[in-house]
N, C-alpha and C positions, 0 to 999 in steps of 0.2 A: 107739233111744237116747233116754235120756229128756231134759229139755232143763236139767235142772241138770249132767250128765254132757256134755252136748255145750258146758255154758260152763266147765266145768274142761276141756276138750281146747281152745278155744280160748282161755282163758287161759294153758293152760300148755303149750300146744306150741311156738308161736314162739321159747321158751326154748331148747328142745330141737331143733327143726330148722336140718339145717344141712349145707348142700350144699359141700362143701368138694370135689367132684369124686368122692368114692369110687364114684361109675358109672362113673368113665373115659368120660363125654359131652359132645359140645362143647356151647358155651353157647346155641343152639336147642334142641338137644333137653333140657339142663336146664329150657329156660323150657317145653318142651311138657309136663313133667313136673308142672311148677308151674302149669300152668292144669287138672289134671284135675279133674275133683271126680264125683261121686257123681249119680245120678238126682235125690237129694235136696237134691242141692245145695252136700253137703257138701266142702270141696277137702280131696284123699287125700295131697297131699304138702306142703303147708303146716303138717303139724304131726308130722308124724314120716318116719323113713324105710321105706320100704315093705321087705319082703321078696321078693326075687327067689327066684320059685319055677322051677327050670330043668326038670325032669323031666314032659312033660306027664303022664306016669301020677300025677302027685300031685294033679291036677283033674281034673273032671268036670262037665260041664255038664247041669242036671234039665231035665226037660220043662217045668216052667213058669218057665225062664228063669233060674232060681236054679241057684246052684254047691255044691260039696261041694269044700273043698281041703284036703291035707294039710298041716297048722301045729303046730307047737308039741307033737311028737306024738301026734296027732289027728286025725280027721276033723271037721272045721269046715263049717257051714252056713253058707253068703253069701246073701242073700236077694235078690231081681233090684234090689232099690232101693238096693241095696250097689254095684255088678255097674257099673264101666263101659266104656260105650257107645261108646266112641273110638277110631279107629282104633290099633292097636296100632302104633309107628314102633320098638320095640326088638326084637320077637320073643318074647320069654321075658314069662313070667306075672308078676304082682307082688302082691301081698297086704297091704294095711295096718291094721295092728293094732298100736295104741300098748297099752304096755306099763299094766297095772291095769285097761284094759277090757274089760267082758266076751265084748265080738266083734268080729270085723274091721270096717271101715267103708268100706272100698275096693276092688274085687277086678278088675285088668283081666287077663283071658284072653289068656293067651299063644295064639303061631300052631302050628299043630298043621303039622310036616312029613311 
């Protein structure tokens, strides 16, 4: 992400983020949601809402740590510095990808039953 692109997401996402409950999660796991962020550092739910990916056959996890997820009708590359690292407390996969950029910036890996 180049870094004029990463100051228009965080100028213009706080606009647009906005936890008004639509997870149906009490207010811990709202706030465990709002401290993820990215290998890179970047936080995934501070500026948009993520997508709840439910179907594990719609990811896949590569051999060098990187994912492939099904978005937006596509197969989507996540690259491991996208990819986080935290334990999962929901179960289901999530994807974030604010809407005009060219690829996700967030990816946490659902539990596989």
């Amino acid at each position: 992400m180049t870094k004029a692109l990463l100051a228009l997401l965080l100028l213009a996402g706080p606009a647009s983020a906005v936890d008004n409950g639509q997870w149906g999660h009490d207010p811990a796991t709202s706030e465990w949601f709002k401290s993820l962020h990215n290998p890179n550092g970047l936080p995934c739910c501070d500026y948009t809402d993520g997508t709840r990916i439910e179907d594990p056959a719609s990811w896949r996890e590569n051999e060098d740590g990187s994912y492939e997820v099904f978005a937006r009708d596509q197969w989507v590359h996540v690259p491991k510095e996208k990819v986080v690292t935290a334990i999962n407390r929901v179960g289901y996969a999530i994807l974030w990808w604010a809407p005009g950029v060219a690829g996700p910036y967030c990816f946490l890996p659902g539990t596989r039953v």
